[in-house]
DRENVEXMI-135675 format. One record per residue: residue number from 0; residue in one letter; chain; x, y, z of N, C-alpha, C in turn. Coordinates in steps of 0.05 Angstrom, whole numbers, plus 5000, padded with zeros to 4 digits. Atoms other than C-alpha are relative to their C-alpha. Last residue first. Layout:
// residues N
<r><n>NUM</n><res>A</res><chain>A</chain><n_u>X</n_u><n_v>Y</n_v><n_w>Z</n_w><ca_u>X</ca_u><ca_v>Y</ca_v><ca_w>Z</ca_w><c_u>X</c_u><c_v>Y</c_v><c_w>Z</c_w></r>
...
END
This chain:
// residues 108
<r><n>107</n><res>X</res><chain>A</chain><n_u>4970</n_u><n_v>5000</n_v><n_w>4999</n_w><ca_u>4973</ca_u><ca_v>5278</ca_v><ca_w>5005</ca_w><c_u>5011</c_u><c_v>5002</c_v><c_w>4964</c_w></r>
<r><n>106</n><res>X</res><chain>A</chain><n_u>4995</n_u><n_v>4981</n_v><n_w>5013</n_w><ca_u>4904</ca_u><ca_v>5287</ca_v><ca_w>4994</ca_w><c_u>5028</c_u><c_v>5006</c_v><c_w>5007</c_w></r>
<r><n>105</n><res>X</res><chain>A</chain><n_u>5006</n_u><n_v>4993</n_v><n_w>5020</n_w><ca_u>4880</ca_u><ca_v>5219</ca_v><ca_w>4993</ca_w><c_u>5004</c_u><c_v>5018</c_v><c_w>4987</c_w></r>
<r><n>104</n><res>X</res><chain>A</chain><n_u>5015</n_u><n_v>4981</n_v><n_w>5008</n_w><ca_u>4919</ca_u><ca_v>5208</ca_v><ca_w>5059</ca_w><c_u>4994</c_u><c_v>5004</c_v><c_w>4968</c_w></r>
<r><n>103</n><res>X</res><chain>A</chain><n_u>4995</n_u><n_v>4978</n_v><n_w>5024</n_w><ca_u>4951</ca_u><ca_v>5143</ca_v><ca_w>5072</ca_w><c_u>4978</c_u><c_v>5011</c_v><c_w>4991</c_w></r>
<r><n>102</n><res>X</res><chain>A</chain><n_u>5001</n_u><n_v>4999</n_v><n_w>5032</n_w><ca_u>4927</ca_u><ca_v>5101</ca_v><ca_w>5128</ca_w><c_u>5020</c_u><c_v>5021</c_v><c_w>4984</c_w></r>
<r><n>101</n><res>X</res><chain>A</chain><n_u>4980</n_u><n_v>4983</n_v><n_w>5017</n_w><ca_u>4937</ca_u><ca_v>5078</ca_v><ca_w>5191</ca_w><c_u>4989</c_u><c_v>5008</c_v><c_w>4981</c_w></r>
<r><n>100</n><res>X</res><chain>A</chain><n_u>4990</n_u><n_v>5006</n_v><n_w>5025</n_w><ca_u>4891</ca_u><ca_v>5046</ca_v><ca_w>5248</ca_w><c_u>5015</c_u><c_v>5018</c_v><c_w>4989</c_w></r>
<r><n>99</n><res>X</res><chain>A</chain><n_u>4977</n_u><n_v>4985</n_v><n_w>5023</n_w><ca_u>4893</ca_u><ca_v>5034</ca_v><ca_w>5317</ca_w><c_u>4994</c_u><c_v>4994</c_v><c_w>4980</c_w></r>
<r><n>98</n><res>X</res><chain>A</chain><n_u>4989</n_u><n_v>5006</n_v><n_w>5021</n_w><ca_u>4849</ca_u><ca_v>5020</ca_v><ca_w>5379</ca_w><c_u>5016</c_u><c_v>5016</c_v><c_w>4987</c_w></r>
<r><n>97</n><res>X</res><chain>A</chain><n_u>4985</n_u><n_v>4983</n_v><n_w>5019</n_w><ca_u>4850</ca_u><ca_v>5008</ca_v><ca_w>5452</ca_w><c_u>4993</c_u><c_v>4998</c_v><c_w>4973</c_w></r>
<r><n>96</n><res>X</res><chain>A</chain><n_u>4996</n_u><n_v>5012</n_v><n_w>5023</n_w><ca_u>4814</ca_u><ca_v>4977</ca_v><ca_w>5514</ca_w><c_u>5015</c_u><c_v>5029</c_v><c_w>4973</c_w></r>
<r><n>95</n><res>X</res><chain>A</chain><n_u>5019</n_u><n_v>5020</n_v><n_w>4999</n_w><ca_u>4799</ca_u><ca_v>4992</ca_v><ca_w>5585</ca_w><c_u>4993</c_u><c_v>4984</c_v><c_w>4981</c_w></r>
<r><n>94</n><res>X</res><chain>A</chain><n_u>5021</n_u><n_v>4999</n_v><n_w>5019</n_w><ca_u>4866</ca_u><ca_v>5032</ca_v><ca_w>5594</ca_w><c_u>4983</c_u><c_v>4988</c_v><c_w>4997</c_w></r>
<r><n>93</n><res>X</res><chain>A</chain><n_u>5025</n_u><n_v>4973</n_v><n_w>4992</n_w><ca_u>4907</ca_u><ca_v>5045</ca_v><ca_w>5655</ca_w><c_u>4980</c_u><c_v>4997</c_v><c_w>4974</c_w></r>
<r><n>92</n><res>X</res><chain>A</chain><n_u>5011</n_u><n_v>5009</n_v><n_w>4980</n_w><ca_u>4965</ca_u><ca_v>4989</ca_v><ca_w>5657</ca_w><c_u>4970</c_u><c_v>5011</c_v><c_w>5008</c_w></r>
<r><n>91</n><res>X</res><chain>A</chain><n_u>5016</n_u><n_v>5033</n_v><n_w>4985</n_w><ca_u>4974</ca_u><ca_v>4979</ca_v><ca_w>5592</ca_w><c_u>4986</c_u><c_v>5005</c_v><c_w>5023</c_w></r>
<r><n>90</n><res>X</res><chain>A</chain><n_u>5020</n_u><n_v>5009</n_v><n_w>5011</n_w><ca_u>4982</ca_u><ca_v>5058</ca_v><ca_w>5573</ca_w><c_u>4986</c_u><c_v>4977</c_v><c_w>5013</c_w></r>
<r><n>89</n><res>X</res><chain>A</chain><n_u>5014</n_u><n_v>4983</n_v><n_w>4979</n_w><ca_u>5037</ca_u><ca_v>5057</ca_v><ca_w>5623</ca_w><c_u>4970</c_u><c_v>5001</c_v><c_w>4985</c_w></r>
<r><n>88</n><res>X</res><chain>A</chain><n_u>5001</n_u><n_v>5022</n_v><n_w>4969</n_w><ca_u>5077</ca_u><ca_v>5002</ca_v><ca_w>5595</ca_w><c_u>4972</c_u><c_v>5019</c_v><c_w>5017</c_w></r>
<r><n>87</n><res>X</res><chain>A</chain><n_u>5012</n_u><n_v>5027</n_v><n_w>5002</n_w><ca_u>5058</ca_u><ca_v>5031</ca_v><ca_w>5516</ca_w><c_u>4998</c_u><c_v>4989</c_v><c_w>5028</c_w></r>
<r><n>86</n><res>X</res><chain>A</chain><n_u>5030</n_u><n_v>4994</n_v><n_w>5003</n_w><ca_u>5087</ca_u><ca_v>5101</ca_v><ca_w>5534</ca_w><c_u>4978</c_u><c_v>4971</c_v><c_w>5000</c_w></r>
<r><n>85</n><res>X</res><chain>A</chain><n_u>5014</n_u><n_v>4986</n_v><n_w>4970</n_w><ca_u>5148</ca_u><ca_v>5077</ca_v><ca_w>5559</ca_w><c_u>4961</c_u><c_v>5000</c_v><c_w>4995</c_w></r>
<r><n>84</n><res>X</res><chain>A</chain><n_u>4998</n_u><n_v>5027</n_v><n_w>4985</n_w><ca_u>5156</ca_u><ca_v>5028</ca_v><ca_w>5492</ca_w><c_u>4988</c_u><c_v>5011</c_v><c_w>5030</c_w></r>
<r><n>83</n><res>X</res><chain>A</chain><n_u>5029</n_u><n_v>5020</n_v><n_w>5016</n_w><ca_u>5134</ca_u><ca_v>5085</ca_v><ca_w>5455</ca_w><c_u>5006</c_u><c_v>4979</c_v><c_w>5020</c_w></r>
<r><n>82</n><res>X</res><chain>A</chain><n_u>5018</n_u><n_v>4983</n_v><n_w>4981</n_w><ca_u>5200</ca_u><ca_v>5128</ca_v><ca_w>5486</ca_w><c_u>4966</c_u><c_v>4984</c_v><c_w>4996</c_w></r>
<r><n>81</n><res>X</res><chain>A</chain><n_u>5002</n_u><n_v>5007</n_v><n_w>4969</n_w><ca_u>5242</ca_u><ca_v>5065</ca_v><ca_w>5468</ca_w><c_u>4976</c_u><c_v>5019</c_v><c_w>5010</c_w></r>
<r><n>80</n><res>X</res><chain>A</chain><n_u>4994</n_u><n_v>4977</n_v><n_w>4985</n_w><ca_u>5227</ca_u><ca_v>5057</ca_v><ca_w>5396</ca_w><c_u>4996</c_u><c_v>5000</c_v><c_w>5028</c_w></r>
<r><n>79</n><res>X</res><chain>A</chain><n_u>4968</n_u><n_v>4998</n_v><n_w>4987</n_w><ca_u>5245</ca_u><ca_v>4995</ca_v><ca_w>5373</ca_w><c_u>4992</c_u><c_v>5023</c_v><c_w>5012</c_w></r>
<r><n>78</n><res>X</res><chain>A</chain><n_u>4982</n_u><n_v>5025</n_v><n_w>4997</n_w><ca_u>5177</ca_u><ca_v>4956</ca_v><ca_w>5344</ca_w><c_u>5023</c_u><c_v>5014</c_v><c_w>5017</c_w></r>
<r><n>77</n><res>X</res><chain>A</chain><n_u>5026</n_u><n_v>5023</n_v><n_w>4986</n_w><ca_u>5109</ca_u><ca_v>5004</ca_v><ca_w>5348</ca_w><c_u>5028</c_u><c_v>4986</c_v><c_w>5001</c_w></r>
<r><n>76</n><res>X</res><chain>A</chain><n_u>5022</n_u><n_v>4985</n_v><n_w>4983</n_w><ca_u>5150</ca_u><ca_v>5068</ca_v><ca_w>5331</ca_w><c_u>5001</c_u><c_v>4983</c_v><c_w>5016</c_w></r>
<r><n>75</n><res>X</res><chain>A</chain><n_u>4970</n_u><n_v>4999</n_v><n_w>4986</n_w><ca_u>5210</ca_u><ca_v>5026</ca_v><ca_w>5277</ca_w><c_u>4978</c_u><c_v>5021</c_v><c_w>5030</c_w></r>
<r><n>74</n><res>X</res><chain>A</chain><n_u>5002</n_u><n_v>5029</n_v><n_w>4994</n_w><ca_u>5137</ca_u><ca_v>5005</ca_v><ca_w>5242</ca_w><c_u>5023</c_u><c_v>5001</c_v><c_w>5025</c_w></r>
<r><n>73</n><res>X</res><chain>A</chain><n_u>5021</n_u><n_v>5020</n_v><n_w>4982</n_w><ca_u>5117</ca_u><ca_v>5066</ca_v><ca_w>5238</ca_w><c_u>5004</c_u><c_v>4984</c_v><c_w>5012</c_w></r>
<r><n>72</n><res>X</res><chain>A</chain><n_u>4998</n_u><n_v>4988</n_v><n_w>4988</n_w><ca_u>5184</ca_u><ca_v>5097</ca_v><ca_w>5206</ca_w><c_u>4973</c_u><c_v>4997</c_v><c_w>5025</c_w></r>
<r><n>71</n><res>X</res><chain>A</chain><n_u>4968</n_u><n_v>5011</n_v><n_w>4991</n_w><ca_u>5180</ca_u><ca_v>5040</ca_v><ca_w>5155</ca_w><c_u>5010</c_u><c_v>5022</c_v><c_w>5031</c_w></r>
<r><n>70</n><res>X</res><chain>A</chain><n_u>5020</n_u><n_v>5022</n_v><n_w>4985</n_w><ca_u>5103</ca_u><ca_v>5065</ca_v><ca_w>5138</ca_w><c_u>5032</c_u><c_v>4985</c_v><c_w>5020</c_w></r>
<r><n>69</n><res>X</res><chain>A</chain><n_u>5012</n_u><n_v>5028</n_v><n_w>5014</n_w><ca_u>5129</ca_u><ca_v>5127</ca_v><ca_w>5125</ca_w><c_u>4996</c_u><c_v>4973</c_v><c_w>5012</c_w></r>
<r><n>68</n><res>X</res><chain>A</chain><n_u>4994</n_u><n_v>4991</n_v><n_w>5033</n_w><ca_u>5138</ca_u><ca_v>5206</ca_v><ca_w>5137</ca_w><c_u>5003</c_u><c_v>4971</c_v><c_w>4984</c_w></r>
<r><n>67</n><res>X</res><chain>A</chain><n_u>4976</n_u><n_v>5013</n_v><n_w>5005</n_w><ca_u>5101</ca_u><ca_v>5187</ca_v><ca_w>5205</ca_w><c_u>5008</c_u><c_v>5006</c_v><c_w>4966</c_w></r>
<r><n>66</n><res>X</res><chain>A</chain><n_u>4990</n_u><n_v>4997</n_v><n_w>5040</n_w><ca_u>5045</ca_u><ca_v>5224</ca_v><ca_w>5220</ca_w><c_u>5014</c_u><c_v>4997</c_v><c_w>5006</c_w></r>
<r><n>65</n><res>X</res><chain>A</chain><n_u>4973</n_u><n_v>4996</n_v><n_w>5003</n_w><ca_u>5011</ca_u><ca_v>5213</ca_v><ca_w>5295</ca_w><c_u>5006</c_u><c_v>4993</c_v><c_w>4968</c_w></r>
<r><n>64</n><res>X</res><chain>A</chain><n_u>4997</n_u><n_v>5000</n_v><n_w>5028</n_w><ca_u>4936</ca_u><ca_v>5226</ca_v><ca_w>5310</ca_w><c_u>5022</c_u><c_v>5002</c_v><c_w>4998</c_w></r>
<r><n>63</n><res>X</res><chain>A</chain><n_u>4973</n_u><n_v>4988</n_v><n_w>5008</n_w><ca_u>4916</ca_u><ca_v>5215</ca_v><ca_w>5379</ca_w><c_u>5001</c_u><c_v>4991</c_v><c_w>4978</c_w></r>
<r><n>62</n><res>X</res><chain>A</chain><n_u>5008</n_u><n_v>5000</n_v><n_w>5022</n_w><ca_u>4840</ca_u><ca_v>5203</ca_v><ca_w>5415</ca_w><c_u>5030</c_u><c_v>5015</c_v><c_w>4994</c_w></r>
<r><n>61</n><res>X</res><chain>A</chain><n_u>4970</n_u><n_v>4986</n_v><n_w>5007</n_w><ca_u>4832</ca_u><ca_v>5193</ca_v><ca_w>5490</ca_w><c_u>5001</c_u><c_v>4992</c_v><c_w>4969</c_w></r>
<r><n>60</n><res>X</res><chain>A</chain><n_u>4999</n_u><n_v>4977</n_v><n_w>4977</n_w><ca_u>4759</ca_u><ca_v>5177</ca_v><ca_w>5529</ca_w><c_u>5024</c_u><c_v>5019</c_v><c_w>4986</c_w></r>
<r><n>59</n><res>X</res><chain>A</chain><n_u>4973</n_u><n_v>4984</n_v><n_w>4997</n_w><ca_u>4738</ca_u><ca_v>5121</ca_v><ca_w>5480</ca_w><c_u>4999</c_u><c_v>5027</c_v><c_w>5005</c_w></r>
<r><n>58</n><res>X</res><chain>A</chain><n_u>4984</n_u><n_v>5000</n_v><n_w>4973</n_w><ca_u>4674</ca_u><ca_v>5099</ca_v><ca_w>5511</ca_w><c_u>5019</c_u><c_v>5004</c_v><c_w>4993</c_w></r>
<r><n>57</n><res>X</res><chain>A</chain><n_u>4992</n_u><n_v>5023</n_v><n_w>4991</n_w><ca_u>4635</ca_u><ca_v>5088</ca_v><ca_w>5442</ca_w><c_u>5021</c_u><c_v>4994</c_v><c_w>5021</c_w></r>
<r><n>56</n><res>X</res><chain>A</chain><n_u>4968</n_u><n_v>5009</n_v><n_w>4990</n_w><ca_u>4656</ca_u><ca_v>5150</ca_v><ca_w>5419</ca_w><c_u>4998</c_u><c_v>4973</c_v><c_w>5010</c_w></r>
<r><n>55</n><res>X</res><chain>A</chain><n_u>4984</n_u><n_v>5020</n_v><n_w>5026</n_w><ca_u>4588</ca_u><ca_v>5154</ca_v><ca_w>5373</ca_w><c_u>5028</c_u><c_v>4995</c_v><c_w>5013</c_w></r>
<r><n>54</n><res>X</res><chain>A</chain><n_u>5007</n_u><n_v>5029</n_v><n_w>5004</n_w><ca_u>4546</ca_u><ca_v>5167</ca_v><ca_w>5442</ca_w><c_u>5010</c_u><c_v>4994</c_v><c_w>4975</c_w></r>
<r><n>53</n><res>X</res><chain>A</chain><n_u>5018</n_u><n_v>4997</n_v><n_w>5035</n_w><ca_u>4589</ca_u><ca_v>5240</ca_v><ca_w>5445</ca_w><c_u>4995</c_u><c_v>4968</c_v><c_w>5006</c_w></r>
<r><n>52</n><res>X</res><chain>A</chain><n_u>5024</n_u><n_v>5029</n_v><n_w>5001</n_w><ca_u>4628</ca_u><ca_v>5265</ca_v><ca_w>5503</ca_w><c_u>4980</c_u><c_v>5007</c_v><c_w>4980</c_w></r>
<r><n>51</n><res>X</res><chain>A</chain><n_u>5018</n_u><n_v>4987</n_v><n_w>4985</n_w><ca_u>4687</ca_u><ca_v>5302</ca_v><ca_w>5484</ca_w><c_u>4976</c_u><c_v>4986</c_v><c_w>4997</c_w></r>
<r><n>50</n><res>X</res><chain>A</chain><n_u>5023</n_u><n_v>4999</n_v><n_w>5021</n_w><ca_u>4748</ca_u><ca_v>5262</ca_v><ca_w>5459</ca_w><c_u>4976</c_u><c_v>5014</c_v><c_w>5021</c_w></r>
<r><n>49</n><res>X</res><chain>A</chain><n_u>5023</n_u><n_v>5021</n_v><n_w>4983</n_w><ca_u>4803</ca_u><ca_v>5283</ca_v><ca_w>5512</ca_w><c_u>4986</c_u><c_v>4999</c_v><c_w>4974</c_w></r>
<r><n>48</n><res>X</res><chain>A</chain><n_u>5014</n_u><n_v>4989</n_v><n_w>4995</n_w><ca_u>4863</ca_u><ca_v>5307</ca_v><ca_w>5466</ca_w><c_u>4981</c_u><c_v>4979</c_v><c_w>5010</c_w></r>
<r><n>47</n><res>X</res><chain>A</chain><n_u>5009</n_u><n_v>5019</n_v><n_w>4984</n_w><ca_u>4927</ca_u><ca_v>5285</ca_v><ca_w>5420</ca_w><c_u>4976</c_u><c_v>5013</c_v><c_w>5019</c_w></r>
<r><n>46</n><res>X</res><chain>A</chain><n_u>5025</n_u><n_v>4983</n_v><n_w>4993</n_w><ca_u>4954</ca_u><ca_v>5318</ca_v><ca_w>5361</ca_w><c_u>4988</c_u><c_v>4979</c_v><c_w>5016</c_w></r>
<r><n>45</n><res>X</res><chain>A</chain><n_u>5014</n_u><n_v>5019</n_v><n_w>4983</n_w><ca_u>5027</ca_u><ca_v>5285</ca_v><ca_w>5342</ca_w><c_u>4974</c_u><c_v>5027</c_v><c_w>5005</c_w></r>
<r><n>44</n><res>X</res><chain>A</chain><n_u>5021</n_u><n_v>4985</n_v><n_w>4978</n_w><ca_u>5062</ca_u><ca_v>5305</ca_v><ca_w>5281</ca_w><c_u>4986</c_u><c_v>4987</c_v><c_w>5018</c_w></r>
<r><n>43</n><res>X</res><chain>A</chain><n_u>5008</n_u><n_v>4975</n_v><n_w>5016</n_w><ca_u>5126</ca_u><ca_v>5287</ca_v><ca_w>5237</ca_w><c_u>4981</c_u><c_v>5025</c_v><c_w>5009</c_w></r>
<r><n>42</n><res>X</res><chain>A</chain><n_u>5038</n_u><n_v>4998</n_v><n_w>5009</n_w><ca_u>5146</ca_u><ca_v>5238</ca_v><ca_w>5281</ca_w><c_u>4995</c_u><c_v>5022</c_v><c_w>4994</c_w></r>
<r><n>41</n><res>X</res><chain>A</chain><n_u>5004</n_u><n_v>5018</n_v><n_w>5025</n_w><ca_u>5227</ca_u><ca_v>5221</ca_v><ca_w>5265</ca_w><c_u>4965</c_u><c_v>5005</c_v><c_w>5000</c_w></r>
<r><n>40</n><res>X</res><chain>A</chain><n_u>5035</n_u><n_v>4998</n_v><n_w>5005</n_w><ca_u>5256</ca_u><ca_v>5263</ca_v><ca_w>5320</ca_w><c_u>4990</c_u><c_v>4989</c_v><c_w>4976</c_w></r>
<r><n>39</n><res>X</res><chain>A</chain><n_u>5021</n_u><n_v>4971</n_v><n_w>5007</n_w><ca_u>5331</ca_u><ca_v>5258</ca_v><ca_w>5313</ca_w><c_u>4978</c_u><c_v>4993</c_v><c_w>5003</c_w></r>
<r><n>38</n><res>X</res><chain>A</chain><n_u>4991</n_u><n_v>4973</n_v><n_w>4982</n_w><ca_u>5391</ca_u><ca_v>5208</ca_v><ca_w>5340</ca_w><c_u>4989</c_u><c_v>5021</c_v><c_w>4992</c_w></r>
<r><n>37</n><res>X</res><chain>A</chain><n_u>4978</n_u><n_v>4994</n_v><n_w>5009</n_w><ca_u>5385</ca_u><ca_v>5150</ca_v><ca_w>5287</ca_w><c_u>5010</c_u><c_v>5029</c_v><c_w>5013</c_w></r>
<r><n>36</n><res>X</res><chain>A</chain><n_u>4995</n_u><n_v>5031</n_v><n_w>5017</n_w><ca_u>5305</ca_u><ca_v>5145</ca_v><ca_w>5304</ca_w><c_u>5029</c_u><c_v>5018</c_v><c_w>4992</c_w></r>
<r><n>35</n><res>X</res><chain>A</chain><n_u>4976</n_u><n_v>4993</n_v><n_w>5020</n_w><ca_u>5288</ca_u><ca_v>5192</ca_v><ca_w>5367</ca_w><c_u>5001</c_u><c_v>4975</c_v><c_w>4978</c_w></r>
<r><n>34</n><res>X</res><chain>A</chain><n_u>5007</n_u><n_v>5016</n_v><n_w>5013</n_w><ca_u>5213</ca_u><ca_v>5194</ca_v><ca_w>5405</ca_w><c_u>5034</c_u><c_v>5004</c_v><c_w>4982</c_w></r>
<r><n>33</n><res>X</res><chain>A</chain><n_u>4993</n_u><n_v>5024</n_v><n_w>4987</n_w><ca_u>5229</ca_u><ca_v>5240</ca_v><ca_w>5457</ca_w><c_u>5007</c_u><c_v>4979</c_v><c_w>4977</c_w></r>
<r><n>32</n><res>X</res><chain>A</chain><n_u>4962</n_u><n_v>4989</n_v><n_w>5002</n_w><ca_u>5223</ca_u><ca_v>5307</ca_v><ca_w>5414</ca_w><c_u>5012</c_u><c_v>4972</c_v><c_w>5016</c_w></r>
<r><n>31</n><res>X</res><chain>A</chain><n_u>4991</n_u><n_v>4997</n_v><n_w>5028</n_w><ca_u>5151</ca_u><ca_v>5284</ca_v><ca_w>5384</ca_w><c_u>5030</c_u><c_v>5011</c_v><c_w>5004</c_w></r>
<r><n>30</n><res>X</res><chain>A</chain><n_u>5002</n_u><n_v>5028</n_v><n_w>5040</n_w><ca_u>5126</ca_u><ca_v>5241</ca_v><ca_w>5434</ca_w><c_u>5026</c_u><c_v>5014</c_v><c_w>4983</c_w></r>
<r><n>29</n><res>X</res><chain>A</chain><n_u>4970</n_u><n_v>5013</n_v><n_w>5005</n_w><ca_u>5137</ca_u><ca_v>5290</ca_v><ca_w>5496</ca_w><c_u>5004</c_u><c_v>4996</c_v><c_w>4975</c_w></r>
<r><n>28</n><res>X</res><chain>A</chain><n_u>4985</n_u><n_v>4979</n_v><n_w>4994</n_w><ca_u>5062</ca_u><ca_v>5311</ca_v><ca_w>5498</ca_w><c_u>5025</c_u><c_v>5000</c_v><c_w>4986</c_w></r>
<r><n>27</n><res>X</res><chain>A</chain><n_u>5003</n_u><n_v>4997</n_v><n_w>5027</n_w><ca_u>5046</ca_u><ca_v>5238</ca_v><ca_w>5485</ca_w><c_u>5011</c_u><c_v>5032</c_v><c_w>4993</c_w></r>
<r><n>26</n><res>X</res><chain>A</chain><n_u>4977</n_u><n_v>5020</n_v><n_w>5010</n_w><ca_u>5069</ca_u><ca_v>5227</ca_v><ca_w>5560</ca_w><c_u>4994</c_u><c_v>5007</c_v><c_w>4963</c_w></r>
<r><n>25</n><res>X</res><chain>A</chain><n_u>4976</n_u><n_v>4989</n_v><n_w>4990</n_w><ca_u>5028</ca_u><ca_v>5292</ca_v><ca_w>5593</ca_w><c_u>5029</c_u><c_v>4983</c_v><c_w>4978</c_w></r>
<r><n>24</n><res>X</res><chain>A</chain><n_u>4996</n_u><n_v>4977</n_v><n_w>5013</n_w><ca_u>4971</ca_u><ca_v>5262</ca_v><ca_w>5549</ca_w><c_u>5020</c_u><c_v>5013</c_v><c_w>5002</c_w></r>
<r><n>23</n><res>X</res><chain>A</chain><n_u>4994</n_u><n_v>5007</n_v><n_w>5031</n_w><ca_u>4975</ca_u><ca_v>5195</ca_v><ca_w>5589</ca_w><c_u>5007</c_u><c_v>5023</c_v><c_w>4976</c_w></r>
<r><n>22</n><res>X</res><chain>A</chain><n_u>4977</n_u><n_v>5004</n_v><n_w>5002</n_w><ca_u>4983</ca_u><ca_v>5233</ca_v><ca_w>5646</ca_w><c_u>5012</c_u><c_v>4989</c_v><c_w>4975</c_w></r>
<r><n>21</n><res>X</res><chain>A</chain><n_u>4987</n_u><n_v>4976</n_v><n_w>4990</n_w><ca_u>4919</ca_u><ca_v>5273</ca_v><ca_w>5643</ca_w><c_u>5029</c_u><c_v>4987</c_v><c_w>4997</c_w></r>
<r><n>20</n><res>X</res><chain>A</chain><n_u>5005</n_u><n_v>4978</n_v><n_w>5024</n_w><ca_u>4882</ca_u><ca_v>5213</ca_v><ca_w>5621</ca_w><c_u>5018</c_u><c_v>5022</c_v><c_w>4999</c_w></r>
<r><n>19</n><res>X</res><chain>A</chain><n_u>4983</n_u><n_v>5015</n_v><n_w>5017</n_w><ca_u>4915</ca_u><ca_v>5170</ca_v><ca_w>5684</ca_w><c_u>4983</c_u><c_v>5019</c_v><c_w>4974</c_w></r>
<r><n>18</n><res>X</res><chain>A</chain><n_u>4973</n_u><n_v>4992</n_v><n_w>4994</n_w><ca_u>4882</ca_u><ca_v>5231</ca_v><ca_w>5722</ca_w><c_u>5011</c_u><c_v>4983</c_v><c_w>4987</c_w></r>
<r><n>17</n><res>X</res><chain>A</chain><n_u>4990</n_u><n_v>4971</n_v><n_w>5003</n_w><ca_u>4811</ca_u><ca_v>5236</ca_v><ca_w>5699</ca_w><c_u>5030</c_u><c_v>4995</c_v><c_w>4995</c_w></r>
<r><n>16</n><res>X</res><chain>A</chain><n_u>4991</n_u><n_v>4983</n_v><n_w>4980</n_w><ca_u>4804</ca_u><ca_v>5158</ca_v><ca_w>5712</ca_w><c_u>5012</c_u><c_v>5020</c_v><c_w>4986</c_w></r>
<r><n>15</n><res>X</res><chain>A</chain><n_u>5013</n_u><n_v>4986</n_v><n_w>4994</n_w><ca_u>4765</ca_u><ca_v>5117</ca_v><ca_w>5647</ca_w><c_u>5003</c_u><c_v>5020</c_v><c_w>5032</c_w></r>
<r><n>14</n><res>X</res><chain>A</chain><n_u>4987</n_u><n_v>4982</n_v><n_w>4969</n_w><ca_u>4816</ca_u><ca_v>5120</ca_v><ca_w>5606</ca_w><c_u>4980</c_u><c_v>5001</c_v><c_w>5018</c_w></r>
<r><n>13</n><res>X</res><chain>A</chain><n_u>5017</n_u><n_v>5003</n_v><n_w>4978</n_w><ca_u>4787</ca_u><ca_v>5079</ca_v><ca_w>5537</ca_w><c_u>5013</c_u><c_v>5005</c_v><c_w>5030</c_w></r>
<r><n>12</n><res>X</res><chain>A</chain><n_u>5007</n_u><n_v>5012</n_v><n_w>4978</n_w><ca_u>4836</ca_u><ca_v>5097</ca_v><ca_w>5484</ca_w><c_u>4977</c_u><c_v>5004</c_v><c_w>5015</c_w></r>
<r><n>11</n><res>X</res><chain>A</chain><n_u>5022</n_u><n_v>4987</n_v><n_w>4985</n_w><ca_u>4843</ca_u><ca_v>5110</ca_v><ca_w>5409</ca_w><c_u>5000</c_u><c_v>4982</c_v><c_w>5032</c_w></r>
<r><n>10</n><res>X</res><chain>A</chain><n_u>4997</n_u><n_v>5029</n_v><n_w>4983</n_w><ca_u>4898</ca_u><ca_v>5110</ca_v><ca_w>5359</ca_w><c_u>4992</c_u><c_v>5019</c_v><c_w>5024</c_w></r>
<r><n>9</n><res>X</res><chain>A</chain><n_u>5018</n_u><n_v>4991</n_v><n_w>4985</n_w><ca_u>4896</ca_u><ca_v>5145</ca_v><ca_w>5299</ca_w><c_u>4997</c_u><c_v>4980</c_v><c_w>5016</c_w></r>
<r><n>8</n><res>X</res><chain>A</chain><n_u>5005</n_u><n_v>5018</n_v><n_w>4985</n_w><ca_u>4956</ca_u><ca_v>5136</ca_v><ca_w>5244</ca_w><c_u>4980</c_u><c_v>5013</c_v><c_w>5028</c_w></r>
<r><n>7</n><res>X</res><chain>A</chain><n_u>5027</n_u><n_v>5000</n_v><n_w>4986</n_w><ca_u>4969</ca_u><ca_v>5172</ca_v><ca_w>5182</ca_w><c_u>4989</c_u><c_v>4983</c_v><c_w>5022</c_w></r>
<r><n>6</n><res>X</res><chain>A</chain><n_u>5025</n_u><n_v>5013</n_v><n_w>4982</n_w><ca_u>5024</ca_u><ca_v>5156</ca_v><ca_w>5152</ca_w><c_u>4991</c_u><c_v>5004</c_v><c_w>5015</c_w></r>
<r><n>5</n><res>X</res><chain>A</chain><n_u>5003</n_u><n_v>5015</n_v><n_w>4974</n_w><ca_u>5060</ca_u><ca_v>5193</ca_v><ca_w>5095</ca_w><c_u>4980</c_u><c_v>4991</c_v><c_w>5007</c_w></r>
<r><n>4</n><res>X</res><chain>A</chain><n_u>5018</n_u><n_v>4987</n_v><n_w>4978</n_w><ca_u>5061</ca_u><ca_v>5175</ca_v><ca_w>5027</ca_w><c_u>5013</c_u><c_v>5003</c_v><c_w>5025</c_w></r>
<r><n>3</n><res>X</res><chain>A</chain><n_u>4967</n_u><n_v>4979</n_v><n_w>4988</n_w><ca_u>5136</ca_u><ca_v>5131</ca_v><ca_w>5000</ca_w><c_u>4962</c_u><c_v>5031</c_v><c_w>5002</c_w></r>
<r><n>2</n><res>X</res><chain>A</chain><n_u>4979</n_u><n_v>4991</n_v><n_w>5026</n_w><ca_u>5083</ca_u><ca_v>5085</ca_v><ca_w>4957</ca_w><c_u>5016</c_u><c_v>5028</c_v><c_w>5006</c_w></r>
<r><n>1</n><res>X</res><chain>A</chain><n_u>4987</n_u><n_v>4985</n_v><n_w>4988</n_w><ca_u>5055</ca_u><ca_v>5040</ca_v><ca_w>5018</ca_w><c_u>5011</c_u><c_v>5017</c_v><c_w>4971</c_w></r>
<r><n>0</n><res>X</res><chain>A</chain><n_u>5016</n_u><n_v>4976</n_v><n_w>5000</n_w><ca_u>5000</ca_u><ca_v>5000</ca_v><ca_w>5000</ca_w><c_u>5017</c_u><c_v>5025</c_v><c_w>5000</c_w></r>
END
């Protein structure tokens, strides 16, 4: 799928304590100068935020959009990156479920 686009990725949690919300965000915060590949910042953009109550959220509480300049720069995220790896232990412990998808933008 991939033809050198960036990626588009939206990944959604279920928080349901105020304060792990608040920290989780504190940690995505970071993301984009923490996050290093080959000793630089490699995520293009992060936008992260409570979702505001709405019966289409289906109980996700936390809502983040990260761009990666490619799918290979994704994958090195979810597989080697250490600050993701933090983020992921702490996530675990506090969430009631998760999702993710990616894509490539149509108007890229």
């Amino acid at each position: 799928m991939s033809c050198g686009k960036r990626i588009n990725r939206i990944t959604l949690f279920k928080i349901p304590d105020e304060e792990n919300r608040k920290k989780l965000l504190e940690i995505y915060r970071g993301m984009p100068e923490k996050a290093v590949k080959d000793g630089k910042p490699y995520i293009l953009s992060v936008s992260a935020g409570e979702a505001f109550p709405d019966d289409r959220a289906k109980g996700f509480t936390i809502a983040v959009v990260s761009v990666f300049a490619s799918e290979e720069d994704m994958v090195y995220y979810d597989d080697q990156c250490a600050a993701h790896a933090e983020l992921k232990a702490f996530a675990r412990t506090v969430h009631q479920g998760a999702m993710m998808v990616y894509f490539e933008s149509i108007f890229d």
